[in-house]
N, CA and C of each residue as an Amber inpcrd file, in Angstrom:
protein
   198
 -15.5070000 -73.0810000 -20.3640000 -14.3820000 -73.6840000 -19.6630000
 -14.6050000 -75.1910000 -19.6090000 -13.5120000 -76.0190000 -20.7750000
 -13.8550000 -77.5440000 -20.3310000 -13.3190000 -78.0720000 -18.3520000
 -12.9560000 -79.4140000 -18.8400000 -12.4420000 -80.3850000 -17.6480000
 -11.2480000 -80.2010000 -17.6010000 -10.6370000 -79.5330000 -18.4750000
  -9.2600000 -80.0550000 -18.4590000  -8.1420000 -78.8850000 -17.4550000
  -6.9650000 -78.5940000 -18.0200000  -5.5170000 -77.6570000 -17.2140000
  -5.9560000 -76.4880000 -17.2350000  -7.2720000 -75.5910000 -17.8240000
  -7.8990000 -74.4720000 -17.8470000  -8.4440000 -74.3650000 -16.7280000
  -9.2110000 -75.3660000 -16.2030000 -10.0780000 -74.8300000 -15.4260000
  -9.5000000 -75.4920000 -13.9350000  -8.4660000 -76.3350000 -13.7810000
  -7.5560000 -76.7900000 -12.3370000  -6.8750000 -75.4480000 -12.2380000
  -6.8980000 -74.4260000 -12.5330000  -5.6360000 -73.1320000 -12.3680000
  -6.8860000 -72.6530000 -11.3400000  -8.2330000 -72.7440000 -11.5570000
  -9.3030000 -72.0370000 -10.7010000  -9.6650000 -72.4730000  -9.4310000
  -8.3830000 -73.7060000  -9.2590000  -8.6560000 -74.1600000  -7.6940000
  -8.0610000 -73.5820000  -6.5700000  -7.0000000 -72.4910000  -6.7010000
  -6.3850000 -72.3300000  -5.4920000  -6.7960000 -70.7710000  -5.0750000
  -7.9320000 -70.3790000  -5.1040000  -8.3960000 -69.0620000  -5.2780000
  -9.0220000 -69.2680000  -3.3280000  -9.8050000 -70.1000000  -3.0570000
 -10.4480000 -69.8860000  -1.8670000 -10.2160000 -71.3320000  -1.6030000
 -10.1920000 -71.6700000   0.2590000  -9.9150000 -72.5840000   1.0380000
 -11.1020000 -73.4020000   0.5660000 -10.8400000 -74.7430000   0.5250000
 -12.6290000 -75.2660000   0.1580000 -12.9740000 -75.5320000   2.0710000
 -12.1410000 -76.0970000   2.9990000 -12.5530000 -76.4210000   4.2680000
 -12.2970000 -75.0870000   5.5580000 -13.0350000 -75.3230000   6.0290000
 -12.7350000 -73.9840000   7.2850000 -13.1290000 -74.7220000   8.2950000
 -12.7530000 -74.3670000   9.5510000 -12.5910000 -74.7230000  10.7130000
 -14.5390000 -74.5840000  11.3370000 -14.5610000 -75.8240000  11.5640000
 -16.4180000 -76.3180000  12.0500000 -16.4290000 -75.4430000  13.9680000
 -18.1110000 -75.1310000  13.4090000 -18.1990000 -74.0330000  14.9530000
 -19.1580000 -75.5010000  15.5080000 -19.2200000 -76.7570000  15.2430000
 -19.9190000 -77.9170000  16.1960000 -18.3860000 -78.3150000  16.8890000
 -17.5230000 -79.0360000  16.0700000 -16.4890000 -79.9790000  16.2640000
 -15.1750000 -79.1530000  17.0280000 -14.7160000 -78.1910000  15.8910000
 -14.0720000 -77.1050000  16.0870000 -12.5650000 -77.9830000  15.5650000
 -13.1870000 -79.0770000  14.2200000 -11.8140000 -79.5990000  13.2390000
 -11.9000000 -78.9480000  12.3090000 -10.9980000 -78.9280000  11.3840000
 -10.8890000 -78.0970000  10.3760000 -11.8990000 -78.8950000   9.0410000
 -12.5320000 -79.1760000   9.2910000 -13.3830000 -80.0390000   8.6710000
 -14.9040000 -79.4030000   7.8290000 -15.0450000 -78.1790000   8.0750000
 -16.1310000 -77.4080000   7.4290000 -16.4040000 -77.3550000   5.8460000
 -16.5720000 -78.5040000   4.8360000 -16.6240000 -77.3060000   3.6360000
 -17.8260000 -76.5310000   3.5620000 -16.9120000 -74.9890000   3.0930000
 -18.1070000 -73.9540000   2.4250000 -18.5230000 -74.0310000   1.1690000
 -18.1800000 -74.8550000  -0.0900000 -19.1560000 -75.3810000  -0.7550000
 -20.2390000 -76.2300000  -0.4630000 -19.8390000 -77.2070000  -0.0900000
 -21.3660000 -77.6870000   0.5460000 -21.7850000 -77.7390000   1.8360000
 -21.3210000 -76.8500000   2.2080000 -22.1000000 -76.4980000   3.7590000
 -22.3720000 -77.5470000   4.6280000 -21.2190000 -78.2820000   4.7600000
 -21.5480000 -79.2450000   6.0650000 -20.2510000 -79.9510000   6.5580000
 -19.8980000 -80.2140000   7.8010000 -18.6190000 -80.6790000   8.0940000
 -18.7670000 -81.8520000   7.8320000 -17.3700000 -82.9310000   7.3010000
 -17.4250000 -84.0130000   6.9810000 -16.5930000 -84.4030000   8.4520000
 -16.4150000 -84.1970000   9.7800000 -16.2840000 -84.9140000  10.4870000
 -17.6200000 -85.2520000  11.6720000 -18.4390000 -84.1250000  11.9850000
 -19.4630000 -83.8590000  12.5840000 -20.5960000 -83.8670000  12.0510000
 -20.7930000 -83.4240000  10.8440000 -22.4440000 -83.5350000  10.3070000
 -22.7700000 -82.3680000  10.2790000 -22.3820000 -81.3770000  10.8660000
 -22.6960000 -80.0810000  11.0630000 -23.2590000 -79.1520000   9.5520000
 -24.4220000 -79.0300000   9.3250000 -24.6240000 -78.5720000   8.3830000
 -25.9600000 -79.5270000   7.4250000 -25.9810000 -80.8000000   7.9060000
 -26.5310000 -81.7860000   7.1000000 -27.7560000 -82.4310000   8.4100000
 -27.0300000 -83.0200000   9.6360000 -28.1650000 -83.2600000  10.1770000
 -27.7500000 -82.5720000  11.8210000 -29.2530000 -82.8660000  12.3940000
 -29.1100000 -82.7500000  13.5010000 -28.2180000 -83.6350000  14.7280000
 -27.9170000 -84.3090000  14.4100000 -27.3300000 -85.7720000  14.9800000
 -25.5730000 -85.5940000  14.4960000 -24.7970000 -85.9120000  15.4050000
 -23.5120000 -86.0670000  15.5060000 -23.2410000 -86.8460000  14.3350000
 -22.4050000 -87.0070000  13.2880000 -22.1730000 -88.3280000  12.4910000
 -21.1530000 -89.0180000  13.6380000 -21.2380000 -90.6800000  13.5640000
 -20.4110000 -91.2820000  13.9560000 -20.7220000 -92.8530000  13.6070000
 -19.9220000 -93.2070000  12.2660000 -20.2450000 -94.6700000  11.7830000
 -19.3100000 -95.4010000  12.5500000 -20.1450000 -96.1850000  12.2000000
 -19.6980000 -97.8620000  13.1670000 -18.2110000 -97.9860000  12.9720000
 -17.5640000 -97.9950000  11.9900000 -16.3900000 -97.7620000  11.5860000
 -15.2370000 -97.3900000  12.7000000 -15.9310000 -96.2500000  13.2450000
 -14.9720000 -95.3320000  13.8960000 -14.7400000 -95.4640000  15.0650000
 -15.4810000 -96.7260000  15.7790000 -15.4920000 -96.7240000  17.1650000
 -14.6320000 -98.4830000  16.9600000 -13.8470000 -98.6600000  16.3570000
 -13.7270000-100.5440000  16.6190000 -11.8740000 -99.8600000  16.8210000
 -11.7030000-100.9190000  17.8060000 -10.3630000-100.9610000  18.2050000
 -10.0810000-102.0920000  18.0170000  -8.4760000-102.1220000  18.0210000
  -7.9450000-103.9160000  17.7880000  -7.0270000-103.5950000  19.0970000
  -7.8470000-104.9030000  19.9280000  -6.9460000-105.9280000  20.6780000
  -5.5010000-105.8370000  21.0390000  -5.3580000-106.0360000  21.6490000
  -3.6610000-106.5360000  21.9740000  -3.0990000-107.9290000  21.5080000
  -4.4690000-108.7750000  21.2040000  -4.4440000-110.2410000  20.6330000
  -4.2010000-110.5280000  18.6710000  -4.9180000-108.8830000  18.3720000
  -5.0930000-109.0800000  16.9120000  -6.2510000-108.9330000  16.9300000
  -7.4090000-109.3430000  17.6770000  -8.9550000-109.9010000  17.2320000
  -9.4980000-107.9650000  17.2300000 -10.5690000-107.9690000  16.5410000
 -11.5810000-106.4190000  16.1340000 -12.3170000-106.5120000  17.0510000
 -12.6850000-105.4830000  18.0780000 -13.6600000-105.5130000  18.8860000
 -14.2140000-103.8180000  18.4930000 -15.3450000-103.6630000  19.1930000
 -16.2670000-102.5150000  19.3800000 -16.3680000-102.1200000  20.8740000
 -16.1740000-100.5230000  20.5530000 -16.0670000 -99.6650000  21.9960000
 -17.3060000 -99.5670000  22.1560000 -18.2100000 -99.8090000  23.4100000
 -19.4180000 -99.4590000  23.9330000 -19.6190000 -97.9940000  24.4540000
């Protein structure tokens, strides 16, 4: 089976994400066994990058939630 329209027909057979028993988002994949919103599966530790915590202002300016 190459890369090509043969082998995309073999994608809609099983869900790739299922619902995470840490977070409880639909965020689980069961191919690689780990939620991509929680970490669940990969580490012990919550994921949460810096990214995700910055709010903007009422001014415009980027700040960070403590």
């Amino acid at each position: 089976m190459g890369k090509g329209t043969a082998s995309k027909g073999k994608k809609n057979k099983t869900a790739t994400h299922t619902t995470c028993r840490r977070c409880g988002n639909h965020s689980y994949n069961r191919r690689k066994g780990f939620c991509a919103s929680c970490g669940f599966g990969k580490s012990a530790k919550l994921r949460n990058p810096s990214w995700r915590n910055r709010v903007r202002a009422s001014n415009g300016n980027k700040s960070f939630c403590k």
